[in-house]
C-alpha positions in Angstrom: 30.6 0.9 -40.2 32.1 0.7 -37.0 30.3 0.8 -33.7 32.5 4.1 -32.6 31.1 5.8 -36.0 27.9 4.6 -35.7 27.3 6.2 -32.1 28.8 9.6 -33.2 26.5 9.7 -36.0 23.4 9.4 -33.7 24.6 11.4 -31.2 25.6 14.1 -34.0 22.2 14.1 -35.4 20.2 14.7 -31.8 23.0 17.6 -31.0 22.3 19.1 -34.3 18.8 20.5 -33.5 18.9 20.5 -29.8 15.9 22.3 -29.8 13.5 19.8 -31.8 15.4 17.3 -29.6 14.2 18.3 -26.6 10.5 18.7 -28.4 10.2 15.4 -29.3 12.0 13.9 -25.7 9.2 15.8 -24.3 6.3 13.8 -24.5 8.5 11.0 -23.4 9.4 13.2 -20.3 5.7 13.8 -19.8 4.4 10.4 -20.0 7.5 9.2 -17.9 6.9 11.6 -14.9 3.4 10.5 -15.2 4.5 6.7 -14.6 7.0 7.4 -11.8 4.5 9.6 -9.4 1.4 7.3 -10.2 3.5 4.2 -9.4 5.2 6.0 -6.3 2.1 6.8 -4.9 0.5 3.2 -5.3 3.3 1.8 -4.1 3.9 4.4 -1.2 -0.1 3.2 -0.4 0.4 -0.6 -0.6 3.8 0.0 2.1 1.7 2.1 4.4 -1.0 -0.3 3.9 1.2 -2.9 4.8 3.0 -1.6 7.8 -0.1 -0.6 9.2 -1.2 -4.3 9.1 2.0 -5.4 10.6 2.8 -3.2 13.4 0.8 -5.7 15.7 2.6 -8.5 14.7 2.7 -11.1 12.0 1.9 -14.3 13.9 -1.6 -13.2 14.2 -5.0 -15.6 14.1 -8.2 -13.7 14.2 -11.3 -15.9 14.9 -15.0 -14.3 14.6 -18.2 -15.4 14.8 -19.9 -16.8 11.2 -19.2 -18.9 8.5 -19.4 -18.2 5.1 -20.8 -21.4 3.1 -23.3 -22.5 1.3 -26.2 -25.0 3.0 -29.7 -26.4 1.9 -32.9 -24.7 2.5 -31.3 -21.3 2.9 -29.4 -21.8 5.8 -33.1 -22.1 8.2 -31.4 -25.0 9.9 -28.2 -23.8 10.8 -27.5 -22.0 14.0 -24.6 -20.2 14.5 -23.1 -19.8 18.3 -21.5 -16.4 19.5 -17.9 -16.3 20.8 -18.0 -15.6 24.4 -16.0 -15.4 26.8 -15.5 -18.3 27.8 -14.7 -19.2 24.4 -11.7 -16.8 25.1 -11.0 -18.2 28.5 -10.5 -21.5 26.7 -7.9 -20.4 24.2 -5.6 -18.7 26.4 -4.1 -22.3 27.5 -3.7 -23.6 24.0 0.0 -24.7 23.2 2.1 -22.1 21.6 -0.4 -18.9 22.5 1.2 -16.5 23.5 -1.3 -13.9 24.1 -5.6 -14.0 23.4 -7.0 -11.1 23.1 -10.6 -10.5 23.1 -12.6 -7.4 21.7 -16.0 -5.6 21.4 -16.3 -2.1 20.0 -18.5 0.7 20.2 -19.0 4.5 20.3 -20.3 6.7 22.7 -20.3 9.9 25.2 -17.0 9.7 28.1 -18.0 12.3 30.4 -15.5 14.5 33.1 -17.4 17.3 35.0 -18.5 19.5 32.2 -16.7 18.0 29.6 -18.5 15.1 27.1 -16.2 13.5 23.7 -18.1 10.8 21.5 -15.5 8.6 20.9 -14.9 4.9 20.2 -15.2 2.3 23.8 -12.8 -0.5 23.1 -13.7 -3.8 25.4 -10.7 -6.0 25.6 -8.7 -8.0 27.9 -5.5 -7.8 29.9 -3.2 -9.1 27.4 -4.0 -6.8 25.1 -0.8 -4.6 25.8 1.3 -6.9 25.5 0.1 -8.6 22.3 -0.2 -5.2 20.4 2.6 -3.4 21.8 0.5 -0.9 23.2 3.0 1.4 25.9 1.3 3.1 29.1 2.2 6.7 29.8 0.9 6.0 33.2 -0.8 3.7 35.9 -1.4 0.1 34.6 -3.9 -1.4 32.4 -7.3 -3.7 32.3 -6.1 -6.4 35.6 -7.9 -10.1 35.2 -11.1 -10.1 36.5 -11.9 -11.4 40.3 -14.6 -13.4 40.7 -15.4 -13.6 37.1 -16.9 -10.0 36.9 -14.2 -7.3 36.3 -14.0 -4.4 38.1 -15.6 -0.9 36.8 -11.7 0.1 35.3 -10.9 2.5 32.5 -7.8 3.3 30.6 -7.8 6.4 28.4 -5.9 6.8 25.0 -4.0 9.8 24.6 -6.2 12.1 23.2 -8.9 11.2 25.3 -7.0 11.9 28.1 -5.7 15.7 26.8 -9.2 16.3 25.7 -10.8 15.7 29.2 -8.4 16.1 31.6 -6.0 19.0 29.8 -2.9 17.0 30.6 -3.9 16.6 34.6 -3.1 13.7 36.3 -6.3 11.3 35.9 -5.9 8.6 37.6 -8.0 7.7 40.2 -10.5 10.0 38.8 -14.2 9.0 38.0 -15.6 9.1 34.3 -18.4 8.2 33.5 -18.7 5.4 30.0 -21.1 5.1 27.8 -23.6 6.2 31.0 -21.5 4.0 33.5 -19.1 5.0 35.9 -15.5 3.7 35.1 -12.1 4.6 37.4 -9.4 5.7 35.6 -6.2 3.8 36.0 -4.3 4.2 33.2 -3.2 6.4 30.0 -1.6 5.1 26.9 0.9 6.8 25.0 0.6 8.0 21.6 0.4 5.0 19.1 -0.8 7.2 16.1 -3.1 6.2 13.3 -4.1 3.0 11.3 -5.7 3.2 8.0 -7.4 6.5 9.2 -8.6 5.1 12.6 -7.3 6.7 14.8 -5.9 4.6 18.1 -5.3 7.1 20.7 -8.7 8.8 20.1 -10.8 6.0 22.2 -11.1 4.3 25.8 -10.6 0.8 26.8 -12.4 -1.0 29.2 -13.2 -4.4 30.2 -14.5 -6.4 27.2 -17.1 -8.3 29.5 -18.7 -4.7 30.8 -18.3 -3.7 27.0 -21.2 -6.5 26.4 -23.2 -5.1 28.8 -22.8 -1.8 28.1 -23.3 -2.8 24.3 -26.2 -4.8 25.4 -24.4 -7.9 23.2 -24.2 -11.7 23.8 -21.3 -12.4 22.6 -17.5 -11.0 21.2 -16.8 -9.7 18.0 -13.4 -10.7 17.6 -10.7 -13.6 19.4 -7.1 -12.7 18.7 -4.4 -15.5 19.1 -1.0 -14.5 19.5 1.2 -17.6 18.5 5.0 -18.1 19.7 7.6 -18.0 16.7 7.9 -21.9 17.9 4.9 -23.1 15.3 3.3 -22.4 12.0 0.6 -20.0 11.1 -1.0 -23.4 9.4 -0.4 -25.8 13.0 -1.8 -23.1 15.0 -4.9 -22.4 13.0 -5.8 -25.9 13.5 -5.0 -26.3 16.8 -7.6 -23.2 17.7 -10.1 -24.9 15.4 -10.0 -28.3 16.7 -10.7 -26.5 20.6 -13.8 -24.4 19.2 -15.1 -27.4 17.7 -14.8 -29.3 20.8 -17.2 -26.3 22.4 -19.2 -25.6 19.7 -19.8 -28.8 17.9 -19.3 -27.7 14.7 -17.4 -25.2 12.4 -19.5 -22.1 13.1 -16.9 -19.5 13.5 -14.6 -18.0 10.9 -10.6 -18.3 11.5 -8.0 -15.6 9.3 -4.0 -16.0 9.9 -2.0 -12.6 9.5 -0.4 -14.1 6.6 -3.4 -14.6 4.7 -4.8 -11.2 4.8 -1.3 -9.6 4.1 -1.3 -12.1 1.0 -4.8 -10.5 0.1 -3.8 -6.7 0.5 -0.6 -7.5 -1.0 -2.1 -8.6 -4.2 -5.0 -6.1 -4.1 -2.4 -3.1 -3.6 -0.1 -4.6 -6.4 -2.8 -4.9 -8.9 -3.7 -1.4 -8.4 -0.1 0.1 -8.5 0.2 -2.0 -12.1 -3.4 -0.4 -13.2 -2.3 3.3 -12.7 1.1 2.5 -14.1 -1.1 0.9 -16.9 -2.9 4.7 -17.0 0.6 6.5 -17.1 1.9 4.6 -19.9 -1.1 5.6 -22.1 0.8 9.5 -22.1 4.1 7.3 -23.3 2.3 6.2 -26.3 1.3 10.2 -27.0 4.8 10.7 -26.7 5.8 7.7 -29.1 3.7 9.8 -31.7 5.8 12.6 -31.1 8.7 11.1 -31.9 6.7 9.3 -34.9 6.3 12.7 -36.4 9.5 14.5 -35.9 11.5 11.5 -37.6 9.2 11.4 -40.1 9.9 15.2 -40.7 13.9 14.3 -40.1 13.7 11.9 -42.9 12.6 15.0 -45.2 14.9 17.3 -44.2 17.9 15.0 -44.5 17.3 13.4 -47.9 20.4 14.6 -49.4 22.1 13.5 -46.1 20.7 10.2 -46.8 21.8 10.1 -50.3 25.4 11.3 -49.1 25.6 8.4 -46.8 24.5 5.7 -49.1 26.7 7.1 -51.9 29.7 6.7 -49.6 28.8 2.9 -49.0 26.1 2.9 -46.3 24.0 -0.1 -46.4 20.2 -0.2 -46.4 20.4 -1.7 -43.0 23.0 0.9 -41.5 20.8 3.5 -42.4 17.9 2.1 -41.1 19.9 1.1 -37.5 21.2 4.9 -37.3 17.7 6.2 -37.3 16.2 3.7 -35.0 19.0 4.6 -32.6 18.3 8.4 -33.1 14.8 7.6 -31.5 15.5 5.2 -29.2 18.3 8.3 -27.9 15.6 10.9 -27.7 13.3 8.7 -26.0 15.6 7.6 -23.3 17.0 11.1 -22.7 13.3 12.3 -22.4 12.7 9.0 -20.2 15.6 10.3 -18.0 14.2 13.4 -17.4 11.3 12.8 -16.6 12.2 10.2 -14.2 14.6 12.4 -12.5 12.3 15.4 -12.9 9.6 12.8 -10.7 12.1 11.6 -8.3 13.2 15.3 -7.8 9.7 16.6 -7.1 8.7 13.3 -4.8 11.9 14.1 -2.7 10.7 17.8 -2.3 7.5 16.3 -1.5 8.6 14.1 1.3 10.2 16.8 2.3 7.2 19.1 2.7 4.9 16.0 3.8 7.0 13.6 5.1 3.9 11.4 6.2 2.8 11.3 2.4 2.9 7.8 1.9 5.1 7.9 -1.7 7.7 5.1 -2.2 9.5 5.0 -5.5 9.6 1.4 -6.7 13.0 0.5 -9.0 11.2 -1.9 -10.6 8.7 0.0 -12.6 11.2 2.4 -13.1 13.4 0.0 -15.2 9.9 -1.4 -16.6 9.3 2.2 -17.5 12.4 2.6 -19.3 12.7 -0.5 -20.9 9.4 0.1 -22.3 9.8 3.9 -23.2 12.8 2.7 -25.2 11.0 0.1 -26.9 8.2 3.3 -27.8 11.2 5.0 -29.3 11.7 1.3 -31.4 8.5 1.1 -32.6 7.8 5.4 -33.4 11.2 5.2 -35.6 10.3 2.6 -37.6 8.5 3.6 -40.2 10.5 6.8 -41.0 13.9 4.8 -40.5 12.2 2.1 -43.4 11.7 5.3 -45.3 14.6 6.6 -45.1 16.3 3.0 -45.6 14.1 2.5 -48.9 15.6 6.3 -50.4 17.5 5.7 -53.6 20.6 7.0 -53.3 21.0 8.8 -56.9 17.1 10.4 -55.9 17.9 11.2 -52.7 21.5 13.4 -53.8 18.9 15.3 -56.5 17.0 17.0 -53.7 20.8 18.5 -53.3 
């Protein structure tokens, strides 16, 4: 039998009933749609995820306080140093840094006249700007401090700024932080949201009056900004061989950018392949589908069958035409729903266009390849029935 003949003979057979056709492509439909939104949406998650991470920067080391390990006698011997800042002061001159950044973060009341937000106090340093990308709407940010104190300076975020000051001009005016009077001398620009937290709700101030105002000893975070000149690897060691020189020892933690995108990378992929795992369960519903209404064709075309092996059709001709029927339906249903998905994620991002969906081609050829090889394995035991039919039986049903 010729390939030509062979393809019209499948395709004859699904146009035949085009209503049981598009039953049993149905479930296949189903449980593809299922597969294409699930993995969009994990995959829209793990790019959001992602782009949130890097919008700072990828040549990022964060150092914090604390090791994790594992010592004798429960750790009662081991004493573990704050960063301060002059931990920070030392870092700024290391080869290749670019920018340090230094942080402490709290919550509490900013007050104008009448008007009192509870809001998050973020204590950094000058740099901090320029290392984050962080635009000013007006005035100027944090300046160095004179004298080793700094000055009693404030910089509002956005929505700090509308909420107290209803789009006034602020600067030069007189909050008061946390309890502590602060001058405003600058407003940031909106930089929008990350991961929920939202960056233009909050004030910055000076991250040494953030310790006294938080009543801490020492900084909860040390950010390096590296030049593209080096490696993630060469800096890390460079800012652990200078903490060691103050500290004595290895009491601090250091993360590069690279490894904690590696770690939500992986994280986010394994969970876009577990609810792509839960959609395909609804292929295999579908795979019964087709399990039944072949098993039902096989029946109703007996003296079909016969016809075809009475005119010369070989057992394994007959048993390739009706694994092809399946595998047809179950790609057409496939297509449909994977164009029925994509159709109602594009409305979607139409509607919501900050809905973090992002159709991945890759699952979608997974999901085809493997809702064709459903189709293989749901034909397979009525096209071995239908291939075992005698023919002189099968033309007596006639």
């Amino acid at each position: 039998m010729h390939s030509a003949d062979w393809l019209h003979l499948v395709f004859s057979s699904v146009r035949y009933n085009p209503l049981k056709s598009l039953l049993t492509a149905l479930g296949i439909a189903i449980g593809i749609a299922a597969v294409t939104l699930l993995t969009s949406l994990g995959e829209g998650v793990r790019m959001y995820v992602m782009d949130n991470f890097s919008q700072f920067g990828t040549r990022i080391i964060a150092v914090s306080p604390g090791k994790n390990d594992t010592s004798g006698m429960g750790g009662v011997l081991n004493s573990v140093r704050l960063l301060t800042m002059e931990d920070y002061r030392s870092l700024i001159n290391l080869p290749y840094a670019e920018h340090v950044v230094a942080s402490v973060q709290g919550t509490g009341p900013i007050e104008f006249g009448e008007r009192v937000r509870n809001t998050d106090i973020y204590g950094t340093t000058p740099s901090m700007v320029q290392a984050w990308d962080f635009p000013l709407a007006s005035g100027r940010f944090l300046p160095e401090a004179q004298g080793g104190n700094s000055r009693a300076f404030v910089v509002l975020g956005h929505k700090v700024w509308q909420e107290l000051f209803k789009g006034s001009n602020a600067l030069g005016q007189f909050i008061r932080v946390g309890g502590q009077r602060f001058r405003v001398i600058g407003v940031m620009k909106p930089k929008g949201s990350m991961l929920g937290f939202d960056l233009d709700d909050m004030v910055y101030i000076p991250a040494d009056r953030a310790l006294t105002l938080f009543n801490r000893e020492g900084l909860m975070e040390v950010d390096v900004v590296f030049s593209a000149a080096t490696t993630s690897e060469n800096m890390r060691e460079i800012v652990r061989k200078r903490l060691i020189e103050r500290h004595g020892q290895e009491d601090f933690t250091i993360v590069t950018q690279d490894e904690m995108l590696e770690s939500l990378n992986s994280i986010l992929s394994v969970l876009t392949m577990g609810v792509a795992a839960l959609g395909s369960i609804s292929l295999l519903v579908g795979g019964v589908g087709i399990f039944t209404i072949m098993t039902t064709n096989v029946r109703e075309r007996t003296p079909e069958i016969g016809l075809l092996r009475a005119i010369g059709i070989s057992r394994r001709q007959l048993l390739s035409l009706f694994l092809g029927e399946a595998v047809l339906l179950s790609v057409i249903g496939a297509l449909a729903g994977m164009f029925g998905a994509l159709a109602l994620l594009a409305i979607t991002g139409l509607i919501m266009p900050d809905f973090p969906i992002q159709p991945s081609p890759l699952y979608l050829m997974i999901s085809l390849v493997f809702s064709a090889l459903i189709g293989l394995m749901a034909g397979m035991g009525p096209a071995w029935q239908a291939a075992k039919l005698s023919p002189i039986e099968a033309l007596r049903d006639e």
